[in-house]
ModelCIF file with pLDDT and N, C-alpha, C, O atoms, coordinates in Angstrom:
data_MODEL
#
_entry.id   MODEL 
#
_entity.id                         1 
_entity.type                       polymer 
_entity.pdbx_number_of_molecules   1 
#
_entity_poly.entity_id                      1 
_entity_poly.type                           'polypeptide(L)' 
_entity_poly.nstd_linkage                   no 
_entity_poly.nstd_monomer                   no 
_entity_poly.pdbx_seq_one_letter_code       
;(UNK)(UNK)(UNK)(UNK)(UNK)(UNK)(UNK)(UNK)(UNK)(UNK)(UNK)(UNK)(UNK)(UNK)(UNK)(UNK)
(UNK)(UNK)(UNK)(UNK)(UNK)(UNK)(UNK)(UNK)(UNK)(UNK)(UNK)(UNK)(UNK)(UNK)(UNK)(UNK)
(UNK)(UNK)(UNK)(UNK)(UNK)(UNK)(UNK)(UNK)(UNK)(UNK)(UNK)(UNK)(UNK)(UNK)(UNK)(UNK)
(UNK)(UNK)
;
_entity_poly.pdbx_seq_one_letter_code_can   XXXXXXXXXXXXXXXXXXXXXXXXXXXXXXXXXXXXXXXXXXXXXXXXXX 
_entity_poly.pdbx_strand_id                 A 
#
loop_
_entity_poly_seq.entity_id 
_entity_poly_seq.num 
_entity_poly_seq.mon_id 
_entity_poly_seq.hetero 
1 1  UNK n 
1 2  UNK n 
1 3  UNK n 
1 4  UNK n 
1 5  UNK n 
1 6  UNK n 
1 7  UNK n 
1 8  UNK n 
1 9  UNK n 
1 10 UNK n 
1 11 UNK n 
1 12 UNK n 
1 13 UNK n 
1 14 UNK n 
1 15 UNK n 
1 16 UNK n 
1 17 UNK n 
1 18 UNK n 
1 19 UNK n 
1 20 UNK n 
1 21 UNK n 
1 22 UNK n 
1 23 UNK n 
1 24 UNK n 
1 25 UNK n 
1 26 UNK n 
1 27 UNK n 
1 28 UNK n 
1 29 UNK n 
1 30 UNK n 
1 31 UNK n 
1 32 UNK n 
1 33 UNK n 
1 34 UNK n 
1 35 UNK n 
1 36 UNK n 
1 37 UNK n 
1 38 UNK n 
1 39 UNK n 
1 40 UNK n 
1 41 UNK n 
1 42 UNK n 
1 43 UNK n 
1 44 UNK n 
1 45 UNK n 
1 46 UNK n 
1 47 UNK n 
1 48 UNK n 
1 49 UNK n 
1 50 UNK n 
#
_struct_asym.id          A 
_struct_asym.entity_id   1 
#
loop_
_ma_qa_metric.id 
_ma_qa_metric.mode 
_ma_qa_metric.name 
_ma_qa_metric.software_group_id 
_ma_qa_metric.type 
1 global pLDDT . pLDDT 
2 local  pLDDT . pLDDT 
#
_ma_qa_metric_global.metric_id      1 
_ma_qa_metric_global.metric_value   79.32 
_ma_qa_metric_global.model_id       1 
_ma_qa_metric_global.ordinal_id     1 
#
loop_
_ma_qa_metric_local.label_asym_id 
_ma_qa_metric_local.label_comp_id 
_ma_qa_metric_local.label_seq_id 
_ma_qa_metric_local.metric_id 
_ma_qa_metric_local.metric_value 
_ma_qa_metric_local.model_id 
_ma_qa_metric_local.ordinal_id 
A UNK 1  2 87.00 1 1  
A UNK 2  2 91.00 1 2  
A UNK 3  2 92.00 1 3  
A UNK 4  2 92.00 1 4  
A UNK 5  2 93.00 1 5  
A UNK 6  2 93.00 1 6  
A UNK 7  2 93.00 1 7  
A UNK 8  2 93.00 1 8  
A UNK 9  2 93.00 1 9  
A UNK 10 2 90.00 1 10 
A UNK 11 2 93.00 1 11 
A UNK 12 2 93.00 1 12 
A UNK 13 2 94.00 1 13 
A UNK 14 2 94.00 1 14 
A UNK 15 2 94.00 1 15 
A UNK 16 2 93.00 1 16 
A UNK 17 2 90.00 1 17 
A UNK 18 2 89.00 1 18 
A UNK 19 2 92.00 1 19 
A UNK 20 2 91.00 1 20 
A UNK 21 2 91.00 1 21 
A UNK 22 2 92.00 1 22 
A UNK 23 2 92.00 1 23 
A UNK 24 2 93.00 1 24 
A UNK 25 2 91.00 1 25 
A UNK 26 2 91.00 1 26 
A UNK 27 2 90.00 1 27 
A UNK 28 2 82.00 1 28 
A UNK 29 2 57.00 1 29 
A UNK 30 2 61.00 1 30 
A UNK 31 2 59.00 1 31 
A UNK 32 2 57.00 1 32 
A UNK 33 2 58.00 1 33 
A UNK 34 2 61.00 1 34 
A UNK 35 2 59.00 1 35 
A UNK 36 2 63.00 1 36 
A UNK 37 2 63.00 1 37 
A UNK 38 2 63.00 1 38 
A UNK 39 2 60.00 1 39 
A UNK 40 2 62.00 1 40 
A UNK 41 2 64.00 1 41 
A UNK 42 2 68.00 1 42 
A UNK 43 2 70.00 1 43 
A UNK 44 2 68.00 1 44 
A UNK 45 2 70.00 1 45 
A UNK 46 2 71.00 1 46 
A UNK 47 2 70.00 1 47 
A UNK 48 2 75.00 1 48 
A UNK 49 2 65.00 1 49 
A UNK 50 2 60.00 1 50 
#
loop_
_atom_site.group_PDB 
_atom_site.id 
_atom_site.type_symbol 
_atom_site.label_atom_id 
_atom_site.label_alt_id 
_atom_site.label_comp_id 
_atom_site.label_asym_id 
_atom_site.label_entity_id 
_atom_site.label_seq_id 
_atom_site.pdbx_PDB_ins_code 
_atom_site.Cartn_x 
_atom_site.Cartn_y 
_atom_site.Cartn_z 
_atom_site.occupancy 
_atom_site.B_iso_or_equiv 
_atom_site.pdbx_formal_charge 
_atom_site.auth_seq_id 
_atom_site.auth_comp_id 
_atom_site.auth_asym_id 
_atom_site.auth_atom_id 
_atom_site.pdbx_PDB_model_num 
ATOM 1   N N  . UNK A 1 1  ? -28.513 9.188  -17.697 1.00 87.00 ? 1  UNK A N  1 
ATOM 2   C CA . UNK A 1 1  ? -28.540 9.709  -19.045 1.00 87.00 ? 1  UNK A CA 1 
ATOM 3   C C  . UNK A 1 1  ? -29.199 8.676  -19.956 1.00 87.00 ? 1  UNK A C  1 
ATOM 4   O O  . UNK A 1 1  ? -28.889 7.494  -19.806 1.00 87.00 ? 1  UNK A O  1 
ATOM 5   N N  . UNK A 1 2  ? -30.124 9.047  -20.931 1.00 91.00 ? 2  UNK A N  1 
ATOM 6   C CA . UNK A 1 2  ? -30.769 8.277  -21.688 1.00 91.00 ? 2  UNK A CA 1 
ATOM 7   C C  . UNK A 1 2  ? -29.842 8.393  -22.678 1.00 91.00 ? 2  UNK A C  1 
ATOM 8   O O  . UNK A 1 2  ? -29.185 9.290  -23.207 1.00 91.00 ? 2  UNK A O  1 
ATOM 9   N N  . UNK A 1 3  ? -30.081 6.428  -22.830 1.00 92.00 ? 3  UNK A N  1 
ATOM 10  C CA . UNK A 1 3  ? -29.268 6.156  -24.289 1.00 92.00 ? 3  UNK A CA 1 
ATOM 11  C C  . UNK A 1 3  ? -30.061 5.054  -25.547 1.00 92.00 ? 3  UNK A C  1 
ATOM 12  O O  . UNK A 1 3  ? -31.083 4.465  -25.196 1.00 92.00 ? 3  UNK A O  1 
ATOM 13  N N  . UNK A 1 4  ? -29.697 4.910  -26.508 1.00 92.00 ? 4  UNK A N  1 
ATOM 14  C CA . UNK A 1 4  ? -30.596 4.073  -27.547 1.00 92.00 ? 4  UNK A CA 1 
ATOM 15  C C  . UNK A 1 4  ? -29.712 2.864  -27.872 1.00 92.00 ? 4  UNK A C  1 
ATOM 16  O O  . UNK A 1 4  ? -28.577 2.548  -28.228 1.00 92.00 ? 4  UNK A O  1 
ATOM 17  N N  . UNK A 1 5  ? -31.041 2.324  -27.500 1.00 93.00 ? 5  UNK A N  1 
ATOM 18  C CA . UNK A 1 5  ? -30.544 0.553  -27.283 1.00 93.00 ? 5  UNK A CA 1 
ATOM 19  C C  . UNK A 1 5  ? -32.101 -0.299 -28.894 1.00 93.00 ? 5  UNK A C  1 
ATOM 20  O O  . UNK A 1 5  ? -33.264 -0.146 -29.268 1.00 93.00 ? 5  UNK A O  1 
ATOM 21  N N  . UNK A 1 6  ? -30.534 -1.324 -29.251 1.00 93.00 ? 6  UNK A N  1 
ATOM 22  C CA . UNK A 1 6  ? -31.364 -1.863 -30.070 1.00 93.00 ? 6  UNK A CA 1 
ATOM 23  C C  . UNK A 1 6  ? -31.852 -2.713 -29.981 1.00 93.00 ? 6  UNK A C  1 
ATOM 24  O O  . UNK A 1 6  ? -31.332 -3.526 -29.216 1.00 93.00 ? 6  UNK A O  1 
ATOM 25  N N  . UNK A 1 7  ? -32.822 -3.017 -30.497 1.00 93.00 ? 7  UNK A N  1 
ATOM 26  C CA . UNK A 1 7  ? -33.997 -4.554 -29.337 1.00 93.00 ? 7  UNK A CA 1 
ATOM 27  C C  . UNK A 1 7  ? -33.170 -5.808 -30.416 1.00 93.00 ? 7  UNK A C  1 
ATOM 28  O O  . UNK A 1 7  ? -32.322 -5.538 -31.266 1.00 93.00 ? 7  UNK A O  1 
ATOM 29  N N  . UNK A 1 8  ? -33.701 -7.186 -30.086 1.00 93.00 ? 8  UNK A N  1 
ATOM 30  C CA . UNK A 1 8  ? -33.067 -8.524 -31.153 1.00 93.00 ? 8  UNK A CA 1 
ATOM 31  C C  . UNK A 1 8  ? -33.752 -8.350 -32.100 1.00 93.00 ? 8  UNK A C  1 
ATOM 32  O O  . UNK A 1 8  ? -33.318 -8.741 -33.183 1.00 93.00 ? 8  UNK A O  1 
ATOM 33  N N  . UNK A 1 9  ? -35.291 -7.591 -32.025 1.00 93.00 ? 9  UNK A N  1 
ATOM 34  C CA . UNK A 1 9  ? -36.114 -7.407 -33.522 1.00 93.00 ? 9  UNK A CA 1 
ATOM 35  C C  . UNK A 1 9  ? -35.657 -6.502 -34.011 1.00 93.00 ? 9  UNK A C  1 
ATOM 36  O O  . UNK A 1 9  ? -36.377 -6.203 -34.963 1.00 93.00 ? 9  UNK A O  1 
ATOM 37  N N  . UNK A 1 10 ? -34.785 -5.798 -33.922 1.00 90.00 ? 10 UNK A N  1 
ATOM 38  C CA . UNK A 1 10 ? -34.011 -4.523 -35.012 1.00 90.00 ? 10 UNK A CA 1 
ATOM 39  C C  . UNK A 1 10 ? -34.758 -3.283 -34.414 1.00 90.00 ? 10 UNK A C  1 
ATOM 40  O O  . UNK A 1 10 ? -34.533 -2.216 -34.985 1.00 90.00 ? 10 UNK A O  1 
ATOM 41  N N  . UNK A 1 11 ? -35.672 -3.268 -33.277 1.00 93.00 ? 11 UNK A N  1 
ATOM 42  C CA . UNK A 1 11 ? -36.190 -1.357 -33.475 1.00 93.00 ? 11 UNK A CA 1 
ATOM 43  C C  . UNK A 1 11 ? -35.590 -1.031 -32.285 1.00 93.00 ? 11 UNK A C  1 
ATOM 44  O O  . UNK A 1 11 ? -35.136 -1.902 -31.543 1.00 93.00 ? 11 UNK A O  1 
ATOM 45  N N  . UNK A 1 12 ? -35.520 0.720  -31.910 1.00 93.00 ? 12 UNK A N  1 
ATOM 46  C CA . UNK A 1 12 ? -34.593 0.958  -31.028 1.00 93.00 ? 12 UNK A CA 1 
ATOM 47  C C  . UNK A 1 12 ? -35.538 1.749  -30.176 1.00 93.00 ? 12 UNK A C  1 
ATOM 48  O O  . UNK A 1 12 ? -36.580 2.343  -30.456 1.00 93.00 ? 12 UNK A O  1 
ATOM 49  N N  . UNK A 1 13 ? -34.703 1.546  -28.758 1.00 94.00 ? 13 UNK A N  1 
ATOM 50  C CA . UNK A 1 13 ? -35.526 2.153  -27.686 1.00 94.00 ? 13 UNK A CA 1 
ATOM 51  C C  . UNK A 1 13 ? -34.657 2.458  -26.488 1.00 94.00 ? 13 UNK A C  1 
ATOM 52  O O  . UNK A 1 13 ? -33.789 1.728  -26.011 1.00 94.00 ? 13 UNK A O  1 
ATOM 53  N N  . UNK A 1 14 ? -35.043 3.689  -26.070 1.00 94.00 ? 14 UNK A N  1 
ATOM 54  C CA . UNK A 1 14 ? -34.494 4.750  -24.983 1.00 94.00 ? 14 UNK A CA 1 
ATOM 55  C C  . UNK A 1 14 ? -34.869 3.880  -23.891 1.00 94.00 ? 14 UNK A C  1 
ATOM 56  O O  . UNK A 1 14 ? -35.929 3.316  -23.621 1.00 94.00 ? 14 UNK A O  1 
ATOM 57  N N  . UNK A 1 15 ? -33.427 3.921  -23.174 1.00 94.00 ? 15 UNK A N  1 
ATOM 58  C CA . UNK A 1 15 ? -33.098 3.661  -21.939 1.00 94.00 ? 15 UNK A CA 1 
ATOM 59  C C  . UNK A 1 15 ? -32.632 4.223  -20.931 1.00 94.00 ? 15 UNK A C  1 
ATOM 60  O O  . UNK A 1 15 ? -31.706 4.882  -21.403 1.00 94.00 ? 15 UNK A O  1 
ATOM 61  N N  . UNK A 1 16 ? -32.657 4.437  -19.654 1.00 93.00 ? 16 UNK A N  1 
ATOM 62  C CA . UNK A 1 16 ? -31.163 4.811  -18.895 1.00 93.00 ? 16 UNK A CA 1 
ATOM 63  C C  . UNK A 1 16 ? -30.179 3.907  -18.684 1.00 93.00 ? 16 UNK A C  1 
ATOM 64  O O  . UNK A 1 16 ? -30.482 2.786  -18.274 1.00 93.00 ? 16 UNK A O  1 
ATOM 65  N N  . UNK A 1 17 ? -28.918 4.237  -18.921 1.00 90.00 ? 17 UNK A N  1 
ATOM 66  C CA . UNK A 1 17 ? -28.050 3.138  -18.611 1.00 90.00 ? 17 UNK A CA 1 
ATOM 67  C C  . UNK A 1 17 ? -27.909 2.478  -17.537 1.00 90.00 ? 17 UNK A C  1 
ATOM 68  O O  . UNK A 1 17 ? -27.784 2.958  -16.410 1.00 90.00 ? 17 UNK A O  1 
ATOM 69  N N  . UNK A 1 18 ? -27.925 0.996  -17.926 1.00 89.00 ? 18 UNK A N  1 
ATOM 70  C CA . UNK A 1 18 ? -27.974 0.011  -17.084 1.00 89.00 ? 18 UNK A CA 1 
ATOM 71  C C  . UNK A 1 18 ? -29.514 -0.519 -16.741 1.00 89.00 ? 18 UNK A C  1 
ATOM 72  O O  . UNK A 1 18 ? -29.493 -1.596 -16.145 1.00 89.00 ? 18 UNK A O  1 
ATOM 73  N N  . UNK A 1 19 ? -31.032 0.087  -17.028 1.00 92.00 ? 19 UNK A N  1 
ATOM 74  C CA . UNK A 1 19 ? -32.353 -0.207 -16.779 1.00 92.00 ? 19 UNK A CA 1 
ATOM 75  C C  . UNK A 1 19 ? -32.737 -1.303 -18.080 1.00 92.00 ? 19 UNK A C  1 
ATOM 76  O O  . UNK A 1 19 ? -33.619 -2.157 -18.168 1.00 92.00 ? 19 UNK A O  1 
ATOM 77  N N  . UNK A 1 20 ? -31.882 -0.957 -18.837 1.00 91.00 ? 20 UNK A N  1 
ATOM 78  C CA . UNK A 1 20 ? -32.604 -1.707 -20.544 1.00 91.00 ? 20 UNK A CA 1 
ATOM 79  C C  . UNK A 1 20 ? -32.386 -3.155 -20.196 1.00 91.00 ? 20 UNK A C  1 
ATOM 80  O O  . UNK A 1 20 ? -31.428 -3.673 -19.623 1.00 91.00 ? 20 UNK A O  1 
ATOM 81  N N  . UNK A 1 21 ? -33.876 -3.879 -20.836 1.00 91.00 ? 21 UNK A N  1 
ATOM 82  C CA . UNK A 1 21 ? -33.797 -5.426 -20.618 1.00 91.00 ? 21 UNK A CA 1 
ATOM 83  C C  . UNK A 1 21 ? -32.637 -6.267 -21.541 1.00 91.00 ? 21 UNK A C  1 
ATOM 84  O O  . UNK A 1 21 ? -31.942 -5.858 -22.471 1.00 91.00 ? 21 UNK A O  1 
ATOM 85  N N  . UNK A 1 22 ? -32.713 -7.597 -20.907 1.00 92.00 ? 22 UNK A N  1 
ATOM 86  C CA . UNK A 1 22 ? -31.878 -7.810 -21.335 1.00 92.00 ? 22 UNK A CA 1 
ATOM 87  C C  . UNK A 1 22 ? -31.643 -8.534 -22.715 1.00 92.00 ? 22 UNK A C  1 
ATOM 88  O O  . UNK A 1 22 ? -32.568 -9.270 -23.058 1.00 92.00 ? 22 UNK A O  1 
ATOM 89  N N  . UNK A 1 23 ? -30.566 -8.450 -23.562 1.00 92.00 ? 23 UNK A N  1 
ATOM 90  C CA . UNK A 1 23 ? -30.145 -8.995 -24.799 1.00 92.00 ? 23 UNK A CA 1 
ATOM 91  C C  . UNK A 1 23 ? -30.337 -7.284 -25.539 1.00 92.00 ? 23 UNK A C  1 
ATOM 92  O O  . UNK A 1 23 ? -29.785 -7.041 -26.612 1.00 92.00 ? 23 UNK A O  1 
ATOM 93  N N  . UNK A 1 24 ? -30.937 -6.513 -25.017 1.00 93.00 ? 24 UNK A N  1 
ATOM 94  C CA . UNK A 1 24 ? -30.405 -4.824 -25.347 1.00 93.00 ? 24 UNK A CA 1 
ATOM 95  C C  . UNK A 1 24 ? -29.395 -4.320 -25.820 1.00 93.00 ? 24 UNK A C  1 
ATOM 96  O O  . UNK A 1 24 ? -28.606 -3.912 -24.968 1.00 93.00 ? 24 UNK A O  1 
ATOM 97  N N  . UNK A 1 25 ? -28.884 -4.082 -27.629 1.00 91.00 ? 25 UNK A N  1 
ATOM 98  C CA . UNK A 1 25 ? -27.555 -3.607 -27.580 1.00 91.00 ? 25 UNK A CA 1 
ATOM 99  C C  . UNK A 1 25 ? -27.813 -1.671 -27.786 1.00 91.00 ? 25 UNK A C  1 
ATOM 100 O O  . UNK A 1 25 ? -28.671 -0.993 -28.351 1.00 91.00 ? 25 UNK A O  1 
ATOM 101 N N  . UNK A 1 26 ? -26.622 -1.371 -27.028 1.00 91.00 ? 26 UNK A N  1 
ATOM 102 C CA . UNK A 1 26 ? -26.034 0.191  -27.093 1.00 91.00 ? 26 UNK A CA 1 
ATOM 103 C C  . UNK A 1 26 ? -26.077 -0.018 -28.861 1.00 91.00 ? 26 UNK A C  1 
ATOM 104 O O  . UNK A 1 26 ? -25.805 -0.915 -29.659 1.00 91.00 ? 26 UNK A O  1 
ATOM 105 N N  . UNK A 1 27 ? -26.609 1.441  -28.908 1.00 90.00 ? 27 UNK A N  1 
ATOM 106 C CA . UNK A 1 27 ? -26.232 1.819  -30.384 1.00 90.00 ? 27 UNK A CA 1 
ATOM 107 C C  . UNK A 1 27 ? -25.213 3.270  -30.230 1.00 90.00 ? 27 UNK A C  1 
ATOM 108 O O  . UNK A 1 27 ? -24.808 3.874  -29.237 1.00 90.00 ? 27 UNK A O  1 
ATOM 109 N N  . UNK A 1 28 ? -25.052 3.459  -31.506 1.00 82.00 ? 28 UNK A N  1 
ATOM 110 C CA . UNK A 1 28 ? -24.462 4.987  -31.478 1.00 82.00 ? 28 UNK A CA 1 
ATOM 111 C C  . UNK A 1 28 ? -24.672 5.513  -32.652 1.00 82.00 ? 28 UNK A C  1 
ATOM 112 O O  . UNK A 1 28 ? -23.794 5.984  -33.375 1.00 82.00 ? 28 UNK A O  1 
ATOM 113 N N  . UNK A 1 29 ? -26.337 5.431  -32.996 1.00 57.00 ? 29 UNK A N  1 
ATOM 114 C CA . UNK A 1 29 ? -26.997 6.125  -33.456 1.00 57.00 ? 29 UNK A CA 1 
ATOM 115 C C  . UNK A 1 29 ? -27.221 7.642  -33.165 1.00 57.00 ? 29 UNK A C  1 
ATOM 116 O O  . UNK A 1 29 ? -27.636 8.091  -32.097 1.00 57.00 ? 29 UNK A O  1 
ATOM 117 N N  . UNK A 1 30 ? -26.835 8.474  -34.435 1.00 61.00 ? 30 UNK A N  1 
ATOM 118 C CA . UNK A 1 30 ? -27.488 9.716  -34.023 1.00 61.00 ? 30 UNK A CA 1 
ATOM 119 C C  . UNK A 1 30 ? -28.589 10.111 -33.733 1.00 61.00 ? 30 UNK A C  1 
ATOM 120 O O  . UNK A 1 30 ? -29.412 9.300  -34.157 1.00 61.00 ? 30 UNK A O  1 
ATOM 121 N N  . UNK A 1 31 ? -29.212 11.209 -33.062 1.00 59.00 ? 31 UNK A N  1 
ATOM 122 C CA . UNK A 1 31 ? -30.452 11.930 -32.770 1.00 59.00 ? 31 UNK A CA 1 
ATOM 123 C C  . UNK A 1 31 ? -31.320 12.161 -33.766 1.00 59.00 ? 31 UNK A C  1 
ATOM 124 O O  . UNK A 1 31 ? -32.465 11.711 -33.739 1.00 59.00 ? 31 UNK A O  1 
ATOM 125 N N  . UNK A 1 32 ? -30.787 12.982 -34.867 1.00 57.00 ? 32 UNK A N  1 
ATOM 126 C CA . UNK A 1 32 ? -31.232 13.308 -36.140 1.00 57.00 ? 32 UNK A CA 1 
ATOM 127 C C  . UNK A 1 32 ? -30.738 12.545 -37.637 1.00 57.00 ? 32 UNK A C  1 
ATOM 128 O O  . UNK A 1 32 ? -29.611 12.059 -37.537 1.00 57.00 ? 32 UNK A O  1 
ATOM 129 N N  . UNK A 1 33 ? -31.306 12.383 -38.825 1.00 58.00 ? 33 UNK A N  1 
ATOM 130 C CA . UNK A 1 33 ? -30.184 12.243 -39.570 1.00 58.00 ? 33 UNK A CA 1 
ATOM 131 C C  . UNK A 1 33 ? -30.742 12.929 -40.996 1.00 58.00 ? 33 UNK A C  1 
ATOM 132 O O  . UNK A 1 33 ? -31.837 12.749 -41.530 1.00 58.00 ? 33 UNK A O  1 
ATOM 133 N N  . UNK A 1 34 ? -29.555 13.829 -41.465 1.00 61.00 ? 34 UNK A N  1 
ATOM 134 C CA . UNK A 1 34 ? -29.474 14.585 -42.343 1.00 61.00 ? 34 UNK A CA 1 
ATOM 135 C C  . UNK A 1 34 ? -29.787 13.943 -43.422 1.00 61.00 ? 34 UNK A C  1 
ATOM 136 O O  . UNK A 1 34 ? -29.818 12.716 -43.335 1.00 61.00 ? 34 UNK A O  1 
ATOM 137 N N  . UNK A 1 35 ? -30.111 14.597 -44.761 1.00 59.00 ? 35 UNK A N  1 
ATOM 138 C CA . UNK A 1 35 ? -30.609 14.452 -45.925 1.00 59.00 ? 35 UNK A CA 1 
ATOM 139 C C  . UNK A 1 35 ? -29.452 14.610 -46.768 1.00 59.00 ? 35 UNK A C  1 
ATOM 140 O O  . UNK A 1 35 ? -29.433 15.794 -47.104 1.00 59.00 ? 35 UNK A O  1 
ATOM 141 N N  . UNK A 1 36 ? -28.598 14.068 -47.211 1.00 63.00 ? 36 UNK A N  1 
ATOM 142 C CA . UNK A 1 36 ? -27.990 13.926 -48.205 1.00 63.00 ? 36 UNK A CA 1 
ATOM 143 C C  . UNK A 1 36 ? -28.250 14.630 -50.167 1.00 63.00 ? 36 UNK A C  1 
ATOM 144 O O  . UNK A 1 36 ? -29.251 15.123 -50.687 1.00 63.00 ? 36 UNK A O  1 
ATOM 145 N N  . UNK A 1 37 ? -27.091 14.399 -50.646 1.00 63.00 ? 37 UNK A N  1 
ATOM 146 C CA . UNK A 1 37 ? -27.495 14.947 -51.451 1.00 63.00 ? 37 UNK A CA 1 
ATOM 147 C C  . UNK A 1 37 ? -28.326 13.306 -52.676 1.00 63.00 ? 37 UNK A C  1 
ATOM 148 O O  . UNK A 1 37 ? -29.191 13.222 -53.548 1.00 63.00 ? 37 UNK A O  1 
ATOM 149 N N  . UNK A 1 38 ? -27.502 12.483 -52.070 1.00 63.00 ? 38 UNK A N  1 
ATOM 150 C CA . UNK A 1 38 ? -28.072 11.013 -52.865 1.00 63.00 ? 38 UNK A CA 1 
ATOM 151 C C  . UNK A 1 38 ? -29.879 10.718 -52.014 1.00 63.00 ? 38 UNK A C  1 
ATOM 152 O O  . UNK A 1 38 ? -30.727 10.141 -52.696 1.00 63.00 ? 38 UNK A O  1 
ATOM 153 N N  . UNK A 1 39 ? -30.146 11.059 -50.940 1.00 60.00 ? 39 UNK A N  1 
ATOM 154 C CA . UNK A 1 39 ? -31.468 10.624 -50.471 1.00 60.00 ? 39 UNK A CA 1 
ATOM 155 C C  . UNK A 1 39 ? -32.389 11.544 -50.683 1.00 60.00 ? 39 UNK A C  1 
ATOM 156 O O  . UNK A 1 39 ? -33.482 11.251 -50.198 1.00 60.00 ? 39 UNK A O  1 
ATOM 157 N N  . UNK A 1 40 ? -32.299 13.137 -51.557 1.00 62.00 ? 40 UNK A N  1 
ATOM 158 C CA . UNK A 1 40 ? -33.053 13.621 -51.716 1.00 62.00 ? 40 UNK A CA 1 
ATOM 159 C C  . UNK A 1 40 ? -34.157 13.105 -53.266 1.00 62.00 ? 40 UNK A C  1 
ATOM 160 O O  . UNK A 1 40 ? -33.781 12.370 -54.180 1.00 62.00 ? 40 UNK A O  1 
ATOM 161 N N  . UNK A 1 41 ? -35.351 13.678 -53.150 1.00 64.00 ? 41 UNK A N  1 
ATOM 162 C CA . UNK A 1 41 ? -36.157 13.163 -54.312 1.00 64.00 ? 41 UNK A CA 1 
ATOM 163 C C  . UNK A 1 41 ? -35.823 14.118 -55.778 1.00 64.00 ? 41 UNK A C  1 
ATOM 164 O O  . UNK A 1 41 ? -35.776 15.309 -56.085 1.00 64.00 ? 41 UNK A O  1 
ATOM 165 N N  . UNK A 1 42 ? -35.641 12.830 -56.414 1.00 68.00 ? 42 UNK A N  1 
ATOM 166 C CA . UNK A 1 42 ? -35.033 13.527 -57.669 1.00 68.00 ? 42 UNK A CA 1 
ATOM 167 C C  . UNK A 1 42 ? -36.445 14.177 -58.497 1.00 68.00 ? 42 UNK A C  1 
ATOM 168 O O  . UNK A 1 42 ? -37.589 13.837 -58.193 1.00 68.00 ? 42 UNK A O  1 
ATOM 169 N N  . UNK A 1 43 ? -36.140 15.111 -59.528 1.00 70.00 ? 43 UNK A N  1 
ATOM 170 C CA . UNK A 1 43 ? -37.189 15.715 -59.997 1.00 70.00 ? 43 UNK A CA 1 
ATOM 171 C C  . UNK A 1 43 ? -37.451 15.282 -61.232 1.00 70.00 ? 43 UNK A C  1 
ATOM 172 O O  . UNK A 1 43 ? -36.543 15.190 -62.059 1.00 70.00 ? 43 UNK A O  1 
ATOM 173 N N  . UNK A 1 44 ? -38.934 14.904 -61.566 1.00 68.00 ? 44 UNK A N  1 
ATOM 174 C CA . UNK A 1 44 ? -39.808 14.241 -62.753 1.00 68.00 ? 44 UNK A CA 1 
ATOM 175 C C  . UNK A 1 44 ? -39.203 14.385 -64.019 1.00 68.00 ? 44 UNK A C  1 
ATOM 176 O O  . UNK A 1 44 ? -39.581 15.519 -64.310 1.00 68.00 ? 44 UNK A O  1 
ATOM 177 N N  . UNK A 1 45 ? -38.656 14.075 -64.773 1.00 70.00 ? 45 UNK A N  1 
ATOM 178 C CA . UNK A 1 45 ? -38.090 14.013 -66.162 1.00 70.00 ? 45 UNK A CA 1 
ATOM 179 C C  . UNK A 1 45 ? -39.349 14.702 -66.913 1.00 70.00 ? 45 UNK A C  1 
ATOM 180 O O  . UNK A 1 45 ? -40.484 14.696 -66.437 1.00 70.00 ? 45 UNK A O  1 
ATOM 181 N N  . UNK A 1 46 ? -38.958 15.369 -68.300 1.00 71.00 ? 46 UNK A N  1 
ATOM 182 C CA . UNK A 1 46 ? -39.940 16.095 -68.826 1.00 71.00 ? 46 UNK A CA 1 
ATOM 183 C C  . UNK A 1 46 ? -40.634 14.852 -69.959 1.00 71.00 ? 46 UNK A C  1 
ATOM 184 O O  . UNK A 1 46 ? -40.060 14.101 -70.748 1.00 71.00 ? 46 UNK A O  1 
ATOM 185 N N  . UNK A 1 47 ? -41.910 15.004 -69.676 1.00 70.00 ? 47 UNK A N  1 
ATOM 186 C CA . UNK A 1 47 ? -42.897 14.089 -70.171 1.00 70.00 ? 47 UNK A CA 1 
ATOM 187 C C  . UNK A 1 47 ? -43.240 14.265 -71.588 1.00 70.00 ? 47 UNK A C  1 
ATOM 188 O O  . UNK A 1 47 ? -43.653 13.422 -72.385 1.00 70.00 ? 47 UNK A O  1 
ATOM 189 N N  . UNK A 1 48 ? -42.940 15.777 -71.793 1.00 75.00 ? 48 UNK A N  1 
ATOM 190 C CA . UNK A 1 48 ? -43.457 16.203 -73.610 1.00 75.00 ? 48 UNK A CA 1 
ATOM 191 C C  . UNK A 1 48 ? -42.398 15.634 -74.486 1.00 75.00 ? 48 UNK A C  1 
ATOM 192 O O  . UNK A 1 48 ? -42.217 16.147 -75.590 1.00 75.00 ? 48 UNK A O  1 
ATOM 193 N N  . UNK A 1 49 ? -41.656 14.588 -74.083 1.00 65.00 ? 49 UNK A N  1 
ATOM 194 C CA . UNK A 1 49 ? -40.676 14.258 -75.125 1.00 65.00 ? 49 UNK A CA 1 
ATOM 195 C C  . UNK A 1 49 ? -40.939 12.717 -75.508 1.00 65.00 ? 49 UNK A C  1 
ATOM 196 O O  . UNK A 1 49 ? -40.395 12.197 -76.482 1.00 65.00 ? 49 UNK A O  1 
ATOM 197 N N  . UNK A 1 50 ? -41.923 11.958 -74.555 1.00 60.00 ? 50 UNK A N  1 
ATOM 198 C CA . UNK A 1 50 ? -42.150 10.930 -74.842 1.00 60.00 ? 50 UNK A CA 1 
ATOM 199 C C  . UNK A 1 50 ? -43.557 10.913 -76.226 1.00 60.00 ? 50 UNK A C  1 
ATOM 200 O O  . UNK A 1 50 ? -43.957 9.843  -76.686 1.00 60.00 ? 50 UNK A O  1 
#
């Protein structure tokens, strides 16, 4: 089963367990990640008032 392992430089990369080199940590990072209501882009303030 492939799992996501985080390298010592911070980026992450698919392994099968037990193949990932070593100093490799397990994450338990999700697959996807949802959009929130704080990470969406807020909308332009109205400009005719300046």
């Amino acid at each position: 089963m492939l799992r996501i392992y985080r390298a010592p430089d911070g980026r992450t990369y698919q392994y099968e367990e037990g193949e990932q080199p070593d100093g490799y940590e397990p994450t338990d990072a999700p697959k996807s990640k949802r959009r929130t209501a704080q990470n969406k882009r807020r909308t332009a303030q109205d400009k005719s008032k300046e």
